[in-house]
N, C-alpha and C positions, 0 to 999 in steps of 0.2 A: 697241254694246258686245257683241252677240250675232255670235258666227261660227258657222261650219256648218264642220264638220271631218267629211269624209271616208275612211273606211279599210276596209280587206278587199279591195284587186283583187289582183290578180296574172294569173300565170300557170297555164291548166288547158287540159286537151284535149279537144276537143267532145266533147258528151254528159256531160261531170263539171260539177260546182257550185261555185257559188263565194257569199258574203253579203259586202254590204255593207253600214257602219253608216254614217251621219251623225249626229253628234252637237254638239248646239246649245250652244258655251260661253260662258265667260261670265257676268256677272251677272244678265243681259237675259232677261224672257220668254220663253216660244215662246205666244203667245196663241192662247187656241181658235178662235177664227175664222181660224188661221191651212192655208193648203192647203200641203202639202209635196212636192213632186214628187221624182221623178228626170229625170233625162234624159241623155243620151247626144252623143258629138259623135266618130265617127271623120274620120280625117284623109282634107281635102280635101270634107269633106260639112257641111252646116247641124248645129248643136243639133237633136234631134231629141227630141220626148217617152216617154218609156217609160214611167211608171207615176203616178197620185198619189195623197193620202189625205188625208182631210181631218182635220186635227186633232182635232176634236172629235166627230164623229160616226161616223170611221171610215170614212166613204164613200170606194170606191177607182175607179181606172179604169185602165184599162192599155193599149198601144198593143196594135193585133190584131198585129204581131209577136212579142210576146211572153208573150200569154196565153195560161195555159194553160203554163206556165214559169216565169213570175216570179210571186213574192208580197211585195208593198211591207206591212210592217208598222211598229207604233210601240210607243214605249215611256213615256207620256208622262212616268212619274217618272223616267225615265230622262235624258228630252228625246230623246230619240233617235227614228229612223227608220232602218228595214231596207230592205235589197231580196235576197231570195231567188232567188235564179239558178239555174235547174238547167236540164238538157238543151243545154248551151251551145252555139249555133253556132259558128262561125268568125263571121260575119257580124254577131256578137256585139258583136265588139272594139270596142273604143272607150275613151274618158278618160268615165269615167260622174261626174255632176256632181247632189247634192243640192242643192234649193233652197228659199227660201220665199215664199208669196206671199198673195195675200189674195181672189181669185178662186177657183173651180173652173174652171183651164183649165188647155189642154195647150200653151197658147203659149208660151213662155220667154220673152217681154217681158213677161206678167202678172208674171213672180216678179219679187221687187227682192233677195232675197237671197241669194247664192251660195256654196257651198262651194270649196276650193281643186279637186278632183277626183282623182279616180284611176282610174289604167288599169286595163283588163281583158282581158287580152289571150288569145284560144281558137285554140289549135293544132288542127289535122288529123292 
């Protein structure tokens, strides 16, 4: 019953910012033991992990690409989760994809639940 909905990409020029929210709808939970990533998939290349936080304790981790750049936060009465983008590459670009899972990992086969995604695309 729970979706993960996606929004805030667009278009910005390296070095500008951009937030992304996912937001969990629905009737359904988000349970605390539950871990929420982001991750990334530009064209032609694997899913790849960029940040995650653990629902309930707030523990984060981030890929060494983007640390020190991004900050993943949450909202829990919100249901929600952030991702803070600032200093953007080009290298950046990508369909960024919220997710949920039930481990602390960076794998995208731990998570079992996905958002639709959305682009982000960083001009030069």
């Amino acid at each position: 019953q729970v979706q993960l909905v996606e929004s805030g990409g667009g278009s910005v020029q390296a070095g500008g910012s951009l937030k992304l929210s996912c937001i969990a709808s629905g009737p359904g939970r988000v349970y605390s033991s539950s871990v929420m990533g982001w991750f990334r998939q530009a064209p032609g290349k694997e899913r790849e992990f960029v940040a995650l936080i653990r629902w309930h304790s707030g523990t984060t981790l981030y890929a060494d690409s983007v640390k020190g750049r991004f900050i993943i936060s949450k909202d829990n009465a919100k249901r929600s989760v952030y991702l803070q983008m600032s200093s953007l590459k080009v290298e950046d670009t990508a369909v960024y994809f919220c997710a949920k899972g039930s481990q602390y990992s960076s794998r995208p086969s731990d998570y079992n639940l996905w958002g639709q995604g959305t682009q982000v695309t960083v001009a030069s």
